[in-house]
Every structure is written in structure tokens, then in C-alpha cells.
N, CA, C and O atoms as a GROMACS GRO file, in nm:
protein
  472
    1UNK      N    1   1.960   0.866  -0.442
    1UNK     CA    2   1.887   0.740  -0.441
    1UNK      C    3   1.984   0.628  -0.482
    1UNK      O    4   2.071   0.645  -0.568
    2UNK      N    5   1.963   0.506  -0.411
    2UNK     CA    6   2.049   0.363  -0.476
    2UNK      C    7   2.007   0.377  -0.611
    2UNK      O    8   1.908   0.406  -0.679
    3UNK      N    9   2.165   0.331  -0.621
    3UNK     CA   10   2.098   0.253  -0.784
    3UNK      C   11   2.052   0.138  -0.785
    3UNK      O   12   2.097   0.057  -0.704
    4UNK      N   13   1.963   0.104  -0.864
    4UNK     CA   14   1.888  -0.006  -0.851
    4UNK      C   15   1.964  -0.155  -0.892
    4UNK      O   16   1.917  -0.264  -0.858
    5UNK      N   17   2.087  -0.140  -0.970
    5UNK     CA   18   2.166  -0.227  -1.026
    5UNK      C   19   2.203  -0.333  -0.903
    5UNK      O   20   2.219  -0.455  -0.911
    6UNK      N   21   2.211  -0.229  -0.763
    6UNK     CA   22   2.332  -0.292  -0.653
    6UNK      C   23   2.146  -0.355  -0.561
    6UNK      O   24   2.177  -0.393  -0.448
    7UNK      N   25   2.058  -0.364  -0.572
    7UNK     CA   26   1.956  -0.443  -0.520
    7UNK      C   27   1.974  -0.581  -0.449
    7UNK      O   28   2.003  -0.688  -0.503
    8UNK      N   29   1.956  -0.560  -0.346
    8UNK     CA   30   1.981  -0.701  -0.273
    8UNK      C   31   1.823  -0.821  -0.331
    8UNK      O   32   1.850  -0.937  -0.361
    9UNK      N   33   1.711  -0.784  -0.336
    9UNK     CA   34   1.606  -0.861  -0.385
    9UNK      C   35   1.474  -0.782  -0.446
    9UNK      O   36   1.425  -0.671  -0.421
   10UNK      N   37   1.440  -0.882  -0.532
   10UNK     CA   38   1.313  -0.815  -0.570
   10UNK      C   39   1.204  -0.862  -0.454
   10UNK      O   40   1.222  -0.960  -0.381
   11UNK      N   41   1.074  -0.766  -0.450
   11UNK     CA   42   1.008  -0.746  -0.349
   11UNK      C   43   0.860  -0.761  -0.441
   11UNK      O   44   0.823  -0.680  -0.525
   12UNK      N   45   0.779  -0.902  -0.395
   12UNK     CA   46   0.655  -0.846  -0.430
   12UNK      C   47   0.552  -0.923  -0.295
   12UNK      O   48   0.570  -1.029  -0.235
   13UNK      N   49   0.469  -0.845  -0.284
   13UNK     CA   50   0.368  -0.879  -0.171
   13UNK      C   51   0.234  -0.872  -0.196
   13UNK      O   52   0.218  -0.766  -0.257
   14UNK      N   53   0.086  -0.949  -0.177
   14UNK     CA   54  -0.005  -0.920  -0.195
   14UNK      C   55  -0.095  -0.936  -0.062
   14UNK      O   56  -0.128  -1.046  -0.015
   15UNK      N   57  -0.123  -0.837  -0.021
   15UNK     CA   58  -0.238  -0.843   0.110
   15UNK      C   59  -0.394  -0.834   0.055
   15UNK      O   60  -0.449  -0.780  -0.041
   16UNK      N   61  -0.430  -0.903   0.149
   16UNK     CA   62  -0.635  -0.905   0.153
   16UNK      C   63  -0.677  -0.844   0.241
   16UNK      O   64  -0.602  -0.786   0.319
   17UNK      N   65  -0.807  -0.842   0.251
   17UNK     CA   66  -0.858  -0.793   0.325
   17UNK      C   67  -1.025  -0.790   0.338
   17UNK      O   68  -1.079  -0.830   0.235
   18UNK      N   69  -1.114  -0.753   0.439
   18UNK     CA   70  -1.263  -0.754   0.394
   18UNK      C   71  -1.299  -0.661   0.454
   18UNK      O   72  -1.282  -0.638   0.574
   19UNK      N   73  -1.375  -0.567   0.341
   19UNK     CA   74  -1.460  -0.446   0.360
   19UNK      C   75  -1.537  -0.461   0.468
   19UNK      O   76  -1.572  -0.577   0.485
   20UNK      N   77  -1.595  -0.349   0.584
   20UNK     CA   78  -1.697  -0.330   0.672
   20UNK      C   79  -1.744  -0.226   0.666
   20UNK      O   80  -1.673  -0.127   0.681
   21UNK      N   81  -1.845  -0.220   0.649
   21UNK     CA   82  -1.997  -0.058   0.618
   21UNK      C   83  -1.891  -0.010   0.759
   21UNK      O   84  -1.821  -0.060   0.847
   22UNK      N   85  -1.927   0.099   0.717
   22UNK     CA   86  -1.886   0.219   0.787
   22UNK      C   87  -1.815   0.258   0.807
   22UNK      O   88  -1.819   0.380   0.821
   23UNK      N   89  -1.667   0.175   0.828
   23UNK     CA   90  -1.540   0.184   0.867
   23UNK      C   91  -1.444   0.186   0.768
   23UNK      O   92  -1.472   0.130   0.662
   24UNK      N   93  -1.322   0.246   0.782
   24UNK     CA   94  -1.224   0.258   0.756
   24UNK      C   95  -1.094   0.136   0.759
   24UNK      O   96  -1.016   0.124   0.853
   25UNK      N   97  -1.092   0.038   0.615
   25UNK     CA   98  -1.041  -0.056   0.659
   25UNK      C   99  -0.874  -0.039   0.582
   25UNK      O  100  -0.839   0.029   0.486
   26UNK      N  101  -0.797  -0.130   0.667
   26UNK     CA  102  -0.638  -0.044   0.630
   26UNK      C  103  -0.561  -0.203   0.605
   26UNK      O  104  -0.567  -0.299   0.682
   27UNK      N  105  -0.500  -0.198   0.491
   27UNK     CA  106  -0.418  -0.312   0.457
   27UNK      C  107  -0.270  -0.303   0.482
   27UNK      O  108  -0.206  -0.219   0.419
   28UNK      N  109  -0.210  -0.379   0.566
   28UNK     CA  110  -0.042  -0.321   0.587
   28UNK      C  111   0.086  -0.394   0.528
   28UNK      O  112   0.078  -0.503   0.470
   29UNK      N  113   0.184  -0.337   0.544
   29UNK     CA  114   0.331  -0.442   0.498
   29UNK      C  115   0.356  -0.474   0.589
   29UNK      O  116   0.289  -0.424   0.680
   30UNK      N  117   0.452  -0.564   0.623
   30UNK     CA  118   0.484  -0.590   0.726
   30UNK      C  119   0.593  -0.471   0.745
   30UNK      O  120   0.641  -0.422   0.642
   31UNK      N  121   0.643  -0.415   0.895
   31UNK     CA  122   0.704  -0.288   0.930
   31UNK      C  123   0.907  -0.317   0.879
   31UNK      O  124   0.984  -0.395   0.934
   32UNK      N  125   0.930  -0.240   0.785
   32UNK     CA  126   1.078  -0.245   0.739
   32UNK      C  127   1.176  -0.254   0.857
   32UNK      O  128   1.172  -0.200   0.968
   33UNK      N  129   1.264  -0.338   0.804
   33UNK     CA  130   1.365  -0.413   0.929
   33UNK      C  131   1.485  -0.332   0.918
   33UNK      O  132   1.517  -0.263   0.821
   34UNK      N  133   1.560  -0.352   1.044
   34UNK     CA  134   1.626  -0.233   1.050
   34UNK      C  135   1.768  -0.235   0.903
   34UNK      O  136   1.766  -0.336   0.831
   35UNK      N  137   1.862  -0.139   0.876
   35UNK     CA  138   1.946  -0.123   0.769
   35UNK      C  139   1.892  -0.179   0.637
   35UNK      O  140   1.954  -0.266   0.576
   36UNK      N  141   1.781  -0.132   0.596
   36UNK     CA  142   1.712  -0.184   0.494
   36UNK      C  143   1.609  -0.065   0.412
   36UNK      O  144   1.519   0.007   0.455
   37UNK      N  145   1.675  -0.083   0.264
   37UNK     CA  146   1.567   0.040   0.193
   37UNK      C  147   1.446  -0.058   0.113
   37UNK      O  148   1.484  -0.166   0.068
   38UNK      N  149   1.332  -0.025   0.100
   38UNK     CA  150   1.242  -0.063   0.019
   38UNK      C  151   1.193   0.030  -0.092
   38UNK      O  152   1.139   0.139  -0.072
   39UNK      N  153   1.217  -0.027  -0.214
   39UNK     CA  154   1.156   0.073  -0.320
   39UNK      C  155   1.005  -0.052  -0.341
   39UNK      O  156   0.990  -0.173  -0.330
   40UNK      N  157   0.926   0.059  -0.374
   40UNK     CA  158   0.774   0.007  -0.420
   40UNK      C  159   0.804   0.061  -0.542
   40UNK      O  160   0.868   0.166  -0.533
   41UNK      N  161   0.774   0.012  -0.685
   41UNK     CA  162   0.769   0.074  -0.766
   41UNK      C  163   0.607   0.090  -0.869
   41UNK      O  164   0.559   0.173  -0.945
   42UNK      N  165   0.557  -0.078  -0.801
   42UNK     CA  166   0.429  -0.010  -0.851
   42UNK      C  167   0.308  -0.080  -0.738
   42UNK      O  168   0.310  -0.201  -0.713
   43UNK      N  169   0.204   0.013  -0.677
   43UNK     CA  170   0.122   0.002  -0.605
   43UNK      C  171  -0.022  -0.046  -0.652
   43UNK      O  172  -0.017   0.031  -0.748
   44UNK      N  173  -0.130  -0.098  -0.666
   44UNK     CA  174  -0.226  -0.082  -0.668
   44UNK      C  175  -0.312  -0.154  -0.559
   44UNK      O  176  -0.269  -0.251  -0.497
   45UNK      N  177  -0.483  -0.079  -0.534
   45UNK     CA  178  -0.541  -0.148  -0.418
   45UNK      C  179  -0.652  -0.139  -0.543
   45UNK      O  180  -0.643  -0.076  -0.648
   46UNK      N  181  -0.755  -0.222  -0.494
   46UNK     CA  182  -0.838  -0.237  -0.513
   46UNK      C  183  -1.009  -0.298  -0.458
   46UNK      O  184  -1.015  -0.398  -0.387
   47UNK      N  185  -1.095  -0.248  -0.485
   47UNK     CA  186  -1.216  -0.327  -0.417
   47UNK      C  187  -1.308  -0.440  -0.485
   47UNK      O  188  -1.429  -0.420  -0.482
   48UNK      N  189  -1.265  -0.541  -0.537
   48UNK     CA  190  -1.337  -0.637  -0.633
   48UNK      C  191  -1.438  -0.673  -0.674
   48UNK      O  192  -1.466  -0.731  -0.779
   49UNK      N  193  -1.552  -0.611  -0.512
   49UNK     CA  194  -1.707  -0.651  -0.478
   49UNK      C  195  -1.770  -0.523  -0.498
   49UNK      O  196  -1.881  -0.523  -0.552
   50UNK      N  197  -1.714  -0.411  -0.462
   50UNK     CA  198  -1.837  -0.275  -0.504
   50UNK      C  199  -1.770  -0.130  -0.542
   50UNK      O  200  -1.656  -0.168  -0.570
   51UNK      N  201  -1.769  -0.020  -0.555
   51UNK     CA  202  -1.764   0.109  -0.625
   51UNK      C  203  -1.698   0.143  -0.434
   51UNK      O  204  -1.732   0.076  -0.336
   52UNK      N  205  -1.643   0.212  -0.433
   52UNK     CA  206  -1.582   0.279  -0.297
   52UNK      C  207  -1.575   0.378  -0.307
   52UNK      O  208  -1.574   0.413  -0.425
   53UNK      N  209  -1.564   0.504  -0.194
   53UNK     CA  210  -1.563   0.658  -0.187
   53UNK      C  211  -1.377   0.680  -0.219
   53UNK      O  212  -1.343   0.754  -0.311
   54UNK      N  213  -1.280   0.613  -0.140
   54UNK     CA  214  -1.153   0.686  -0.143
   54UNK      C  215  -1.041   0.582  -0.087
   54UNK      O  216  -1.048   0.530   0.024
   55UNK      N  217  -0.948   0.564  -0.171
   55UNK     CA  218  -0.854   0.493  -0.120
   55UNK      C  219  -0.699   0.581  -0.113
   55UNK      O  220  -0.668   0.655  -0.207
   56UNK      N  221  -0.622   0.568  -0.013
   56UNK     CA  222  -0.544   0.636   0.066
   56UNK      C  223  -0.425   0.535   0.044
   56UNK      O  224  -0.439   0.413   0.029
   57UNK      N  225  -0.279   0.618   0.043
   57UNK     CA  226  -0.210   0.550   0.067
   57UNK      C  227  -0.055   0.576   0.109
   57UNK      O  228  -0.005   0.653   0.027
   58UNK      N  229  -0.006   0.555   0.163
   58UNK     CA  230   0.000   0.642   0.341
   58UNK      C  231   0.176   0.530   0.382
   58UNK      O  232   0.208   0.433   0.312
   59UNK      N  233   0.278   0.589   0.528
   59UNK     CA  234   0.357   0.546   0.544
   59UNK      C  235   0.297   0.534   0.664
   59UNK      O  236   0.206   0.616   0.680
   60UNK      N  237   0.322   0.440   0.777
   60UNK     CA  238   0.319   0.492   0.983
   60UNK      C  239   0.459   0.503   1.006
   60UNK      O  240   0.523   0.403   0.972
   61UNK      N  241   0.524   0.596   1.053
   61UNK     CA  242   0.670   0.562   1.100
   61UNK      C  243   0.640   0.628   1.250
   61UNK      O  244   0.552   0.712   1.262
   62UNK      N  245   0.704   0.594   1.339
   62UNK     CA  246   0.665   0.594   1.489
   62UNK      C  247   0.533   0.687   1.520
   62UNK      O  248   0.539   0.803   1.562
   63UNK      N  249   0.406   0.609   1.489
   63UNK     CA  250   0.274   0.610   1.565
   63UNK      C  251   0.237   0.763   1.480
   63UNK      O  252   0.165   0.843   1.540
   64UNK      N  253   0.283   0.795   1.354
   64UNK     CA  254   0.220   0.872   1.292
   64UNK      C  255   0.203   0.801   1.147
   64UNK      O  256   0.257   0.696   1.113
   65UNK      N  257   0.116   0.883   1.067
   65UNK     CA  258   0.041   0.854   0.951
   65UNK      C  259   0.081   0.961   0.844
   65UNK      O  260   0.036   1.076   0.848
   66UNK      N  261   0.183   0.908   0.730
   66UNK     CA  262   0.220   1.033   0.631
   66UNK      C  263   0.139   0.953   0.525
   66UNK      O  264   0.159   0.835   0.494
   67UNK      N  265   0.036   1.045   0.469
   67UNK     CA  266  -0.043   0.960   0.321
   67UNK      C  267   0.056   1.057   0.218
   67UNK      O  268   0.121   1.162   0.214
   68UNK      N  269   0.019   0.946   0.146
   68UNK     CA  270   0.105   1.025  -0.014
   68UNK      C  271   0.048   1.012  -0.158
   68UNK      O  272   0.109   1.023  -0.264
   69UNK      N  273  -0.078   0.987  -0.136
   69UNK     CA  274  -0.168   0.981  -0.229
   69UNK      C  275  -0.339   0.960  -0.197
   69UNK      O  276  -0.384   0.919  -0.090
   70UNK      N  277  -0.419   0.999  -0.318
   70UNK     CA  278  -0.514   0.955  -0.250
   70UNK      C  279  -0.591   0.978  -0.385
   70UNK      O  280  -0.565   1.067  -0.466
   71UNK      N  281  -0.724   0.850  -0.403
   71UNK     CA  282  -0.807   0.859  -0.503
   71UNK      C  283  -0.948   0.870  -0.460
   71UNK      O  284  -0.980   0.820  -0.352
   72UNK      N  285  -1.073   0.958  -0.564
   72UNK     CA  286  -1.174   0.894  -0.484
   72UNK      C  287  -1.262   0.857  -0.641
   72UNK      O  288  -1.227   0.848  -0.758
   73UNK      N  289  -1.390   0.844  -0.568
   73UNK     CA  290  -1.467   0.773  -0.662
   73UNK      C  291  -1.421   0.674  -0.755
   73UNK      O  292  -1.398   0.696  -0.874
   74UNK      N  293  -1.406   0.530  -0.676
   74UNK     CA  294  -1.339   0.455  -0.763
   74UNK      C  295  -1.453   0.285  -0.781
   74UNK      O  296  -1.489   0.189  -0.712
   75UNK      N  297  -1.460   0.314  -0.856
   75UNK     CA  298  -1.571   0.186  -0.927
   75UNK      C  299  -1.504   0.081  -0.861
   75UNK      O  300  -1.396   0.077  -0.801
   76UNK      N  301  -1.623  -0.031  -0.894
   76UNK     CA  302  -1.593  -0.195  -0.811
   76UNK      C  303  -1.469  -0.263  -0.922
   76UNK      O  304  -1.476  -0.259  -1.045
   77UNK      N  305  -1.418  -0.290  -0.886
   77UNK     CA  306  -1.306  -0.372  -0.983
   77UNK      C  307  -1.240  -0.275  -0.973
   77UNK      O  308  -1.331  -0.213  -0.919
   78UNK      N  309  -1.145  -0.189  -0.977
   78UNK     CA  310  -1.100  -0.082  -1.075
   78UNK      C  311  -0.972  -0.078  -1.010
   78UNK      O  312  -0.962  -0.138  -0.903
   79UNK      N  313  -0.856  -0.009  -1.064
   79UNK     CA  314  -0.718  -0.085  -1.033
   79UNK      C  315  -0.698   0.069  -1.004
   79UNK      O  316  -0.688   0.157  -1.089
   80UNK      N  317  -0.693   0.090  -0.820
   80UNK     CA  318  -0.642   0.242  -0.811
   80UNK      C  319  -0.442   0.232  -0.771
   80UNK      O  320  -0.385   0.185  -0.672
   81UNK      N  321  -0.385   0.296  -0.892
   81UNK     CA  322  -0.237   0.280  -0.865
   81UNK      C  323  -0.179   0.387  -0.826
   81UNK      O  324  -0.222   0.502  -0.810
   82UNK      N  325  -0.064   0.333  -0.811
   82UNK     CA  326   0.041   0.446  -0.748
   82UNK      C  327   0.134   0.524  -0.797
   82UNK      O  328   0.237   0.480  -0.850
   83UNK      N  329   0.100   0.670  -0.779
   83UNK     CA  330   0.193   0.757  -0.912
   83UNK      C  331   0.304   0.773  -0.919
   83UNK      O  332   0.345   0.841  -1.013
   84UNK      N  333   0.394   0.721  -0.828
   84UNK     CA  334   0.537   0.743  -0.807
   84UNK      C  335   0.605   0.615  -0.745
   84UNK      O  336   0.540   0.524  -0.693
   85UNK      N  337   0.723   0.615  -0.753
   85UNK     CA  338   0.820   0.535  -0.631
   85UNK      C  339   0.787   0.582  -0.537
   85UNK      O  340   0.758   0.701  -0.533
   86UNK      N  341   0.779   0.472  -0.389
   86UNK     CA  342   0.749   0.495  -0.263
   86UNK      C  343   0.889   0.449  -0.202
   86UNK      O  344   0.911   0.328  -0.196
   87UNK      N  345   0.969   0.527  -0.163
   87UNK     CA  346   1.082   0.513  -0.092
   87UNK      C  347   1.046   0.479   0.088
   87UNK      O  348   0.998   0.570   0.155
   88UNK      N  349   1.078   0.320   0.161
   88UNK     CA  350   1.038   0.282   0.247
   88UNK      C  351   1.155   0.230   0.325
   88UNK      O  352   1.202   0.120   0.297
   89UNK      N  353   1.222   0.326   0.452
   89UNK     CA  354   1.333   0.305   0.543
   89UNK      C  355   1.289   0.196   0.675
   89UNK      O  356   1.184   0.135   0.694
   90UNK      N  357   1.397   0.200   0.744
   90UNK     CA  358   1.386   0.143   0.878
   90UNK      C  359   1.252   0.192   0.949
   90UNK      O  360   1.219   0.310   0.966
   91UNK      N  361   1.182   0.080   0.986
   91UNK     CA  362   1.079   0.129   1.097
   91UNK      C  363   0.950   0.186   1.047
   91UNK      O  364   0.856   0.223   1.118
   92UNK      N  365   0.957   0.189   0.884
   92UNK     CA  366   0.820   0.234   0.803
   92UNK      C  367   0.743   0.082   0.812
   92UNK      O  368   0.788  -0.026   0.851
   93UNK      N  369   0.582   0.126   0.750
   93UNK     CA  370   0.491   0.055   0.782
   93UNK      C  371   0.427   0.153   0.614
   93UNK      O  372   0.417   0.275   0.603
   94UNK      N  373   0.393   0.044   0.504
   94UNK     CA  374   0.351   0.079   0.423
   94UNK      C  375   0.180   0.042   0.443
   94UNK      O  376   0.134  -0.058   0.497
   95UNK      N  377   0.113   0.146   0.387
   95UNK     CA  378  -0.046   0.083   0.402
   95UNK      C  379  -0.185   0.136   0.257
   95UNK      O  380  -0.160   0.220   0.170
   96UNK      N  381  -0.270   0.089   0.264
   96UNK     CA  382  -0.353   0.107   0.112
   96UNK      C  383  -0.479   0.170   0.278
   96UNK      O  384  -0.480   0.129   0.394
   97UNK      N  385  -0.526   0.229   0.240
   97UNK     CA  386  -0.668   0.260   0.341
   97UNK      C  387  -0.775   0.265   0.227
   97UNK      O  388  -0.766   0.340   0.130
   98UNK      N  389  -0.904   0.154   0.255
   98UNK     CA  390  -1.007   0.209   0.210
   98UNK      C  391  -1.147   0.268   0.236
   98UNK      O  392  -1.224   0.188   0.289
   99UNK      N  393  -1.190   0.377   0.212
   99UNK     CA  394  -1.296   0.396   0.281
   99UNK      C  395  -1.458   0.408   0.241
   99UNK      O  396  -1.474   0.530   0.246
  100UNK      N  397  -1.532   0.376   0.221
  100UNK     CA  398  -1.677   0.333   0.183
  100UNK      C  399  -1.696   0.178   0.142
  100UNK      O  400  -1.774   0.134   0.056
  101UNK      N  401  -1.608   0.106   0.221
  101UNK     CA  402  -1.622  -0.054   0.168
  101UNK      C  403  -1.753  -0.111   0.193
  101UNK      O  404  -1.829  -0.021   0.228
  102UNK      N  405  -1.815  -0.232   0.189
  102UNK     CA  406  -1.969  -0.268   0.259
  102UNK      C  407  -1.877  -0.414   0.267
  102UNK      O  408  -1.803  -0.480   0.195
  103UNK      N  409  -1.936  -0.417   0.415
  103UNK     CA  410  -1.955  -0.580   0.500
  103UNK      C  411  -1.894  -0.693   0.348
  103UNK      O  412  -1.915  -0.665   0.230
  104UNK      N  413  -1.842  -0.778   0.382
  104UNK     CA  414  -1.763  -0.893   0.289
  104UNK      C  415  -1.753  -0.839   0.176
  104UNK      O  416  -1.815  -0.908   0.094
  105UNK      N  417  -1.679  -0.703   0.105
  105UNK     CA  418  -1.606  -0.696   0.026
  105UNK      C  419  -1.478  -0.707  -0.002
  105UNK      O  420  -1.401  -0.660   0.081
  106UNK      N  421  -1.431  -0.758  -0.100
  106UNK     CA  422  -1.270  -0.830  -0.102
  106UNK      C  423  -1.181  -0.711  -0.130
  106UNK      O  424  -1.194  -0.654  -0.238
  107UNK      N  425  -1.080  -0.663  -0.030
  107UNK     CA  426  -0.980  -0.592  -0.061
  107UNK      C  427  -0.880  -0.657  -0.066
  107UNK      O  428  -0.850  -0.762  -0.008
  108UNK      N  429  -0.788  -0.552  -0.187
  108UNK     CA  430  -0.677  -0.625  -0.198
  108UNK      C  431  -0.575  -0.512  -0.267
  108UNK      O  432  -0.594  -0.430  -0.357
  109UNK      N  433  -0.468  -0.543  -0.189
  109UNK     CA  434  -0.324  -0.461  -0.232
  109UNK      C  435  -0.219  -0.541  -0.244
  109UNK      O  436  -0.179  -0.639  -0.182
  110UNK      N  437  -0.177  -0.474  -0.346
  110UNK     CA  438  -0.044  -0.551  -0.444
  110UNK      C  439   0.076  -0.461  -0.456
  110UNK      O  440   0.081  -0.348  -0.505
  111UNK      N  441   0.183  -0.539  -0.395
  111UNK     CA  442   0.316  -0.442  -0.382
  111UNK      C  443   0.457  -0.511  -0.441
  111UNK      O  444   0.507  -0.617  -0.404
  112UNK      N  445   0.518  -0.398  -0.568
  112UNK     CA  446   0.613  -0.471  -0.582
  112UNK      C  447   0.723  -0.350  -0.630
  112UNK      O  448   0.695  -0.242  -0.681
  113UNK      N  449   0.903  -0.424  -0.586
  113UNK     CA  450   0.941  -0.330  -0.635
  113UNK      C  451   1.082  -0.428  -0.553
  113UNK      O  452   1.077  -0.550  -0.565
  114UNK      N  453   1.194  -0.369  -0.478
  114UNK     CA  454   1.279  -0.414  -0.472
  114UNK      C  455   1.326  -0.316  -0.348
  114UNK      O  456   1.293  -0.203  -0.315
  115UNK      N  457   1.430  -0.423  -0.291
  115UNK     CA  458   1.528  -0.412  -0.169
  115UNK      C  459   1.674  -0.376  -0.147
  115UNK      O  460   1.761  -0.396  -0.232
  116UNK      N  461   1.698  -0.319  -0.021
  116UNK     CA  462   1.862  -0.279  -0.040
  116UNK      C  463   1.919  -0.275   0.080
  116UNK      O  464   1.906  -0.165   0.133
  117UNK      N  465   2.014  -0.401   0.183
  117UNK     CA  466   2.082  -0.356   0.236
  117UNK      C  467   2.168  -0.235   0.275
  117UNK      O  468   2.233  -0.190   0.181
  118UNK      N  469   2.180  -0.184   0.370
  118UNK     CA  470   2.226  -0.007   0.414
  118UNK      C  471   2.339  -0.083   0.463
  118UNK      O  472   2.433  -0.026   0.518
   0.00000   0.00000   0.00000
């Protein structure tokens, strides 16, 4: 792993989003540019408006889906985080999935951690 000393920038991002009954709603990063590492070091999503079944949280790297965590039964407010460093290369697509949201609930994922020229 880089050492974190030689970091080209710190990295923080916050996406929204709004819950819909029934569906499966997915918050993304924007997709990592090429010769470039992303460390996440700390994740959390959350649902602000109600109690949710399961939040997921997952890489896409060419048109597949690797999750690498996953919580369920998680109360309205409640800060579901991330248990590890998420190591994020060329061509990844970081994402929070939540699932039991209802119609205009506020999602939201918060990403921070730091960058590294290859």
C-alpha cells in the first residue's frame, strides 16, 4: 500500500439523494480517473427521514458490482459506517445502496480520505 505521507490530495465528497418505496436507491462517486489511487478512509450513508431495511456498500468496475459491506436494520438518522479502508483504482465507481427507503426521504453519503498519483 502507498504511504500515505507521499498523497497527492485530500479527498472529501458528499452525495444526496431521495428515497423511493420500493426501490433500490444507489448514491455514486464520480468513476476514478485513469493513474490514480483513492483511499476512503471513512464512509458513512445514512437515511435522515425514516428507519431502512439495509444499506450496501459496493465498488462497479467494468459493469460489475463488488459490495464490501453491508448493514441492516438501521434506524432513521443513524450513521451506518465503514469498517475498513476502501482502496479505489482506475475505472472504479464507489457507491452506498439503500434499500427500504419511502418516497422523499433524504439520503446521504459522505466520503473522505485521500489521493495518489500512479
Amino acid at each position: 500500500m502507498p504511504n500515505i505521507y507521499d498523497f497527492k490530495q485530500l479527498y472529501r465528497r458528499t452525495e444526496r439523494g431521495v428515497g423511493l418505496t420500493g426501490s433500490t436507491v444507489r448514491l455514486k462517486l464520480p468513476q476514478i480517473k485513469p493513474r490514480t489511487l483513492r483511499v476512503l478512509t471513512h464512509v458513512t450513508a445514512e437515511n435522515q427521514t425514516t428507519a431502512y431495511t439495509k444499506c450496501r456498500l459496493g465498488i462497479i468496475n467494468l459493469g460489475n458490482d463488488h459490495y464490501l459491506d453491508e448493514l441492516t436494520v438501521i434506524a432513521a438518522d443513524e450513521l451506518a459506517v465503514s469498517r475498513s479502508n476502501i482502496l479505489l483504482g482506475e475505472g472504479d465507481v464507489f457507491f452506498a445502496e439503500f434499500t427500504g427507503s419511502i418516497t422523499a426521504d433524504l439520503l446521504i453519503m459522505t466520503c473522505v480520505g485521500w489521493e495518489l498519483d500512479l
